[in-house]
C-alpha positions in Angstrom: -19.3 -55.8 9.7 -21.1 -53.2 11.8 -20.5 -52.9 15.7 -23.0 -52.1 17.5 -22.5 -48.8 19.9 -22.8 -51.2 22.9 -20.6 -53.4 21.7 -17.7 -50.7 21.2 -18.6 -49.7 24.4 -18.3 -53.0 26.3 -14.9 -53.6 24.7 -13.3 -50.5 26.1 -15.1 -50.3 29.1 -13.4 -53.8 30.2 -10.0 -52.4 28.7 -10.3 -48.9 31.4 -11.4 -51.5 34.1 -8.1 -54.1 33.6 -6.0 -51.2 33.1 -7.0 -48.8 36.1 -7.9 -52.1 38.5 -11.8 -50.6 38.6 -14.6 -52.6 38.5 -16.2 -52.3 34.7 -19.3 -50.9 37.2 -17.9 -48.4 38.0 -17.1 -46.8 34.4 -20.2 -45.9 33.3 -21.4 -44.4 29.6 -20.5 -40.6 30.8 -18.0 -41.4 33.3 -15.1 -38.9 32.0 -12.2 -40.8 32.1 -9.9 -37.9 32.6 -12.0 -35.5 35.1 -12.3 -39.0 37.4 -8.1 -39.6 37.1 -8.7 -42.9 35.4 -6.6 -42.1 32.7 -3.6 -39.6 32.2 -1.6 -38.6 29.2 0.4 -41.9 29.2 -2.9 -44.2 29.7 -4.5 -41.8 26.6 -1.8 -43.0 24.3 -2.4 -46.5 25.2 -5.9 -45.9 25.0 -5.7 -44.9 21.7 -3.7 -48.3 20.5 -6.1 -50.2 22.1 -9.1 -48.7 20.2 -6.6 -48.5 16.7 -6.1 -51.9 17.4 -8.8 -53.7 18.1 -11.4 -51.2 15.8 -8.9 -51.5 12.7 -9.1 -47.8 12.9 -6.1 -45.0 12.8 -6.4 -41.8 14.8 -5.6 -38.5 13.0 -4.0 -36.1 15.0 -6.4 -33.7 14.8 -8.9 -36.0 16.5 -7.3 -36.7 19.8 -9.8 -34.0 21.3 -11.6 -34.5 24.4 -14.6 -34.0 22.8 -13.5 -37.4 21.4 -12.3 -39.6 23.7 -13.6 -38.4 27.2 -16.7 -40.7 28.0 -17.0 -44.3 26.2 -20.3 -42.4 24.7 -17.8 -40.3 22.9 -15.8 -42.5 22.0 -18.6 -44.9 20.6 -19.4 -42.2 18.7 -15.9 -41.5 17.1 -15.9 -45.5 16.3 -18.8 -45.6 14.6 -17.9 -42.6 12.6 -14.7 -44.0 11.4 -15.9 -47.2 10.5 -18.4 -46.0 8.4 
């Protein structure tokens, strides 16, 4: 089954909004998640279970970068590219 980029998006973009109390609005495709104080270290670790989780994915530790996991167009990306 492929997921669409939007699709991944969606799905974690309603996870940062019930988890931070911020309407899904107002996380946006390049919001960074850490610059804007959604998430800190604890949230990122439960951020990362969530996507694991619900993408049937694990995380390497050499791929919890930023450049990873900073926007949900990032992270769409990373999806994708594990899924494949």
């Amino acid at each position: 089954m492929e997921l669409k980029k939007t699709e991944i998006k969606d799905k974690i973009r309603l996870y940062i909004a019930e988890e931070t109390y911020t309407s899904p609005d107002q996380v946006k495709d390049e919001t960074k998640i850490f610059d804007e104080g959604l998430f800190d270290s604890m949230g990122f670790i439960l951020l990362i279970n969530f996507i694991e989780e619900t993408f049937s994915i694990k995380a390497k530790d050499s791929e919890l970068l930023d450049s990873n996991f900073e926007t949900l167009n990032a992270m769409a990306e990373y999806i994708t590219r594990k899924v494949a």
